[in-house]
Phi, psi and omega in degrees: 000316205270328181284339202276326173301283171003291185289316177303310156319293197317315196297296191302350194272308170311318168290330170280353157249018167314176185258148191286335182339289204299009181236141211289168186127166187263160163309185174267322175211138187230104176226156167272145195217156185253356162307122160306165190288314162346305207267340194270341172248038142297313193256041133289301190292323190294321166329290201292303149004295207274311184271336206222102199270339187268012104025080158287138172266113168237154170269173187190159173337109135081352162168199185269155167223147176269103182227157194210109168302124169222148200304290178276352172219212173288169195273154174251170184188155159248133149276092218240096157269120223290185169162168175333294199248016188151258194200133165277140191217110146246135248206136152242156170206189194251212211284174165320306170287003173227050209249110160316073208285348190291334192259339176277288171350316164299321198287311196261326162317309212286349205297000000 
């Protein structure tokens, strides 16, 4: 009983450091850019950098994804996808008290 209680924590503990992209919900900021995906996290990454120095670059369907780690809550990360006229830009973060405002700031200069 006492391993199954456990397990059970552990699991809800593990779902709170999902990334949020992997959890169902909408972005935090959802815009469009006329920057290709390429050219829109060329001026993104360097920001976040700059605030998040372990800040990663990935490639994904069709553009990039951004992740900016964090210690006590979910990692934020943006999704920058190819679209018609540029790049589609979605930006997750975690609750409200750990929300980065200087990495969402970056998310709408760089558009």
């Amino acid at each position: 009983m006492r391993k199954l209680i456990g397990g059970a924590g552990l699991a809800l503990l593990a779902g709170c450091s999902l990334p949020a992209s992997l959890v169902p919900g909408e972005p935090n900021v959802s815009k469009y850019s006329n920057k290709a995906p390429k050219d829109y996290a060329a001026c993104v990454l360097p920001a976040w950098q700059q605030e998040i120095p372990n800040t990663t670059q990935s490639a994904i369907s069709n553009g990039y994804r951004l992740t900016a780690p964090s210690i006590i809550t979910v990692d934020e990360i943006v999704d920058i996808v190819k679209s018609k006229e540029g790049s589609h830009v979605s930006l997750y973060q975690g609750p409200p008290w750990a929300k980065s405002g200087a990495l969402r700031k970056t998310v709408r200069d760089c558009l």
